[in-house]
C-alpha positions, 0 to 999 in steps of 0.5 A: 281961628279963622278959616273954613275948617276950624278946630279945637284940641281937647286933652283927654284922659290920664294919658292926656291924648290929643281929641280934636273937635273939627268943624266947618263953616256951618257948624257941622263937626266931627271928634277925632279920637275920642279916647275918653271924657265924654262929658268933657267932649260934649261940653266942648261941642256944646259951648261952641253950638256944633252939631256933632256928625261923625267920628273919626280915628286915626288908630285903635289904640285905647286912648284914642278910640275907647269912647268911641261905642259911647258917644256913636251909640248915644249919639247915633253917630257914625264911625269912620277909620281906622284901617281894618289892620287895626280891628284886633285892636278893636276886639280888645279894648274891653280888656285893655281898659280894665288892664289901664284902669280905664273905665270900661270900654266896648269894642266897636265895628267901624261904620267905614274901614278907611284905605289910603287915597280916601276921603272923609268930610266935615260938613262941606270940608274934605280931609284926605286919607294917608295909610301911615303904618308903623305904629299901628298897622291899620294908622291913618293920618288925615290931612286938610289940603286947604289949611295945609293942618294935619292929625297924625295920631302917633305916628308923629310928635313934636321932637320925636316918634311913635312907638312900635314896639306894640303888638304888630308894630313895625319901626321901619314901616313908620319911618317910611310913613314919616318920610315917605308919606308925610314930609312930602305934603310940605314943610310947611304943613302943621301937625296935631299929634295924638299927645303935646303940642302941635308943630310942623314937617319941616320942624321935624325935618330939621330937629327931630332926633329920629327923622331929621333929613340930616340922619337920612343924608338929605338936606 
């Protein structure tokens, strides 16, 4: 993959979450949502010769964030997202890794609570922030403007949506954040959810039997 932000998506856990490797130019990277594996994750960075710099998450739920206090501890790598609504999440993930049969996993306390309108970096690549709730309540979605490439969590998938039906999920909150939020940036814009394969806004616009414009009225 050519361009100044590159990418590779590793599969983690049972759940089969979507982890992402990001990088720049320089080879400086961070891991988004590292929900397990860690060895999995390192070798990635390894065999690519990356020098791993951050963390980044897009909600607290176990399968995203539950190799988070791991990695930033042996790492000593910072932690940033997800929104602060999500901490509850946080303080409960030793309870629910023992309850998934994951193995166990720390609670943790972000380096830097994100809000809507920031940025975060990449080496030299900046990705902007979108409070995107609805799934979770403190979900963030960063977006690369460059490369017009998204990580969306679960917000979002390829021909359907997240759910809400968890502890303070909202399912008109994340419809606003789908198409008030994200279907604006563009329809050409890609997509990395947090599970299976990638697509584009304006794929989902078109097919998606939860959002599509023609469900809304639009065209």
């Amino acid at each position: 993959m050519s361009g100044a932000l590159q990418f590779s998506i590793v599969p983690v856990t049972a759940f089969q979450q979507n982890c992402s490797l990001l990088w720049d130019a320089h080879g400086q990277a961070a891991l988004v949502d590292p929900g397990g594996d860690v060895p999995r994750l390192l070798a990635e960075v390894d065999r690519r010769a990356l020098t791993l710099t951050k963390i980044l998450l897009t909600h607290a739920h176990l399968d995203h964030c539950a190799a988070t206090a791991q990695l930033s501890r042996e790492r000593r790598l910072p932690v940033e997202g997800p929104g602060r609504e999500d901490q509850f999440w946080i303080e409960a993930l030793p309870a629910a890794a023992a309850q998934y049969g994951f193995p166990p996993a720390q609670s943790f306390e972000p380096d830097r609570w994100l809000v809507d309108g920031d940025t975060v970096s990449v080496g030299e690549e900046t990705l902007e922030v979108l409070h995107c709730p609805g799934h979770t309540p403190g979900h963030v979605v960063f977006f690369h403007r460059p490369t017009r490439i998204a990580w969306v969590g679960d917000v979002l998938f390829a021909g359907s949506v997240g759910r809400s039906d968890f502890p303070r999920g909202d399912a008109q909150a994340l419809i606003r954040s789908i198409r008030e939020r994200l279907f604006p940036l563009g329809d050409d814009v890609r997509f990395v959810p947090g599970h299976g394969p990638m697509s584009s806004f304006g794929a989902e616009r078109r097919t998606n039997p939860f959002v599509a414009d023609r469900l809304f009225g639009a065209t």
